[in-house]
C-alpha positions in Angstrom: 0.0 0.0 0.0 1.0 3.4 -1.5 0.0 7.1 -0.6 -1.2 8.8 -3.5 1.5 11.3 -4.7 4.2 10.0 -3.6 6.8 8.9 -5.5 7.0 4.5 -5.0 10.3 2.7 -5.3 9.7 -0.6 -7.2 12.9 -3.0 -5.9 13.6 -6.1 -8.0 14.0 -9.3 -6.1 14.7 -11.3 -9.5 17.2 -13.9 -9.2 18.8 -16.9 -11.7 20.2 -20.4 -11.0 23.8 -20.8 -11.5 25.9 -18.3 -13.3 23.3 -16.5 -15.4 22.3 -13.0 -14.8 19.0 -10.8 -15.2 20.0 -8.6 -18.1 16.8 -7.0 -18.5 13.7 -5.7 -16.7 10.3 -3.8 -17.9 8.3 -2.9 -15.5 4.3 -2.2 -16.4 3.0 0.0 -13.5 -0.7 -1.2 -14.7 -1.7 2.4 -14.4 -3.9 3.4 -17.6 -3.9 7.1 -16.4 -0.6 7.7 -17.6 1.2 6.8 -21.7 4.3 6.5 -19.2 3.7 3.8 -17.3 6.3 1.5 -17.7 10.1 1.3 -16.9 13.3 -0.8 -18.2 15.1 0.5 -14.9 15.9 -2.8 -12.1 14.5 -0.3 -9.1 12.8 2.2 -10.5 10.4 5.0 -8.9 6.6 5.6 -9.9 4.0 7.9 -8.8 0.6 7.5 -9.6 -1.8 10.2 -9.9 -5.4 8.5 -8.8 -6.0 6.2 -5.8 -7.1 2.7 -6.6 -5.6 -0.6 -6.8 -3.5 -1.3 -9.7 -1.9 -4.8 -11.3 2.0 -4.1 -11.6 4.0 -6.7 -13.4 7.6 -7.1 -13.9 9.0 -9.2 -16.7 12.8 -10.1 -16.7 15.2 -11.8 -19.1 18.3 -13.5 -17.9 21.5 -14.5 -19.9 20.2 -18.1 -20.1 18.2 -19.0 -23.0 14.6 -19.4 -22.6 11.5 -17.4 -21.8 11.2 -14.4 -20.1 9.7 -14.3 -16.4 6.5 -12.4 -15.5 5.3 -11.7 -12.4 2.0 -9.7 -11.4 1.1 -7.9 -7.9 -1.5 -5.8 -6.8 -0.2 -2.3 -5.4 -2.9 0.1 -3.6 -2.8 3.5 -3.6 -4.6 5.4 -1.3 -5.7 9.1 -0.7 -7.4 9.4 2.4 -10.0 12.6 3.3 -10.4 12.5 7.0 -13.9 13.7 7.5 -16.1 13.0 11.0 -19.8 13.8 12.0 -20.9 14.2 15.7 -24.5 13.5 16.9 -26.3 16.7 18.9 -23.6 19.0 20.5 -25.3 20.2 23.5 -23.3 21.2 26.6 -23.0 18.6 29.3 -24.2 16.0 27.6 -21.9 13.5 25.8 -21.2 13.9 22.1 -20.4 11.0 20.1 -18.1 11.8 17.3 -17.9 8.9 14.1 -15.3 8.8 11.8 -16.2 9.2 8.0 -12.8 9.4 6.6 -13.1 7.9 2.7 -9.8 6.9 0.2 -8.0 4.6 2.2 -8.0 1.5 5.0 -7.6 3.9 8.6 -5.7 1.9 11.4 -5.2 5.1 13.1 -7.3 7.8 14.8 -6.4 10.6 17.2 -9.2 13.5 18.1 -8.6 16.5 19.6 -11.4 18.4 21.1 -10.7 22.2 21.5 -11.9 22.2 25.3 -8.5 22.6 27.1 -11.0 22.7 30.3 -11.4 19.3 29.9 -7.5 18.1 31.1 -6.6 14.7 29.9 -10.1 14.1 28.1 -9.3 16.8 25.8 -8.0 14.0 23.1 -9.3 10.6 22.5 -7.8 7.6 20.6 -10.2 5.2 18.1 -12.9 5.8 15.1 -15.5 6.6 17.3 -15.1 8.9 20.9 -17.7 10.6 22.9 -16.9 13.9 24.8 -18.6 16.2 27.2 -18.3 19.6 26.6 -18.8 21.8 30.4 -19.5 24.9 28.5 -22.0 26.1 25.5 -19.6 27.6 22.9 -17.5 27.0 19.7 -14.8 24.3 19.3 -12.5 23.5 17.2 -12.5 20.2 16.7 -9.8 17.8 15.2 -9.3 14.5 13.4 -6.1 13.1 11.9 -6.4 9.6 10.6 -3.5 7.8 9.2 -4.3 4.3 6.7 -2.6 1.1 6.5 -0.3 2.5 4.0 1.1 5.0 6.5 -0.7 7.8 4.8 -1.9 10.8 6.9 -5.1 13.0 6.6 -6.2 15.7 9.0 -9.6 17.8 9.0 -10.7 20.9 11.4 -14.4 21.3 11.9 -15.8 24.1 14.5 -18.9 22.9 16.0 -21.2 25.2 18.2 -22.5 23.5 21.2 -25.7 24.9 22.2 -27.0 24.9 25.9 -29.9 23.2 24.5 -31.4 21.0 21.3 -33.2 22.7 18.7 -35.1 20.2 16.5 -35.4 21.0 13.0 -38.6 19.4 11.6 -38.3 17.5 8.4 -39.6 14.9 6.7 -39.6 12.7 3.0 -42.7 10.7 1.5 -42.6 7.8 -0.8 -44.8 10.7 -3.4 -45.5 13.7 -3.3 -48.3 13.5 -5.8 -50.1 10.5 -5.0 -52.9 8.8 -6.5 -56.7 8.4 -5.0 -56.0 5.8 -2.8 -52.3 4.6 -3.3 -50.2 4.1 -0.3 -47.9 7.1 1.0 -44.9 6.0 3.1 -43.9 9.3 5.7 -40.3 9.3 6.7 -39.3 11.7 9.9 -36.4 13.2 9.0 -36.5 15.5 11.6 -33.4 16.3 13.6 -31.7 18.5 16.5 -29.7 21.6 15.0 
């Protein structure tokens, strides 16, 4: 797994039996984003411009007679966008925060809060922390996630928290312009702002 942007070293681990040597390597980075995708270098460097997962192959000739050698891996590139919602932020009551990060697989999560008042609990660990703010008021809240692939995101939201729940009323129907006696499905879609 690869960040996306970076520049990827591609090591050959080729070898030969007996006294042959690899004379030749072309690498196909499997990226059809790019015309230059490929390589004839033994360790050469690649960076690809979208996040996915992409089929890299490596084909090498030795100085024995005979067929070339392919071999095909998968390489992952990711791009994460750290991202979070929260349920309804109203002072001394706990907030549950959930992580929404997209682009990658996150193995790391570290909040922090905005409410020095709050000591120690002022930064959490895991995809999904509650916190109690003491005091109505605006916080800037952050969230940097980090993927398998050792790449790093980080996002800032301020969030009022109110000293009490407003609901906003809303709702959704199956139609809006229903027939004499067909069905209409109402979904409450109502929540606290």
């Amino acid at each position: 797994t690869v960040c996306l942007g970076s520049g990827t070293q591609f090591n050959d681990a080729s070898y030969t039996f007996g006294n042959y040597n690899i004379n030749s390597w072309v690498w196909d980075f499997g990226d059809p984003n790019s015309n230059l995708d490929t390589s004839t270098a033994q360790n050469p460097t690649y960076t690809y411009t979208a996040a996915g997962v992409y089929n890299v192959s490596l084909t090498v000739n030795s100085s024995k007679p005979g067929q070339a050698q392919t071999i095909t891996k998968a390489v992952t590139v990711e791009d994460p966008k750290a991202d979070f919602s929260f349920t309804a932020p109203v002072y001394q009551t706990p907030v549950n925060f959930n992580d929404l990060t997209t682009g990658g697989n996150v193995v790391f999560w570290r909040w922090y809060f905005g409410d020095p008042q709050s000591g120690k609990n002022d930064s959490a660990f895991g995809s999904g922390p509650v916190h109690v703010f003491d005091t109505a008021g605006y916080y800037d809240v952050t969230l940097i996630v980090m993927t398998s692939g050792g790449c790093v995101d980080t996002i800032v939201k301020t969030i009022h928290i109110l000293q009490q729940q407003v609901p906003l009323a809303d709702f959704t129907a199956s139609s809006f312009n229903p027939y004499v006696g067909q069905k209409v499905n109402l979904i409450d879609q109502s929540v606290y702002n």
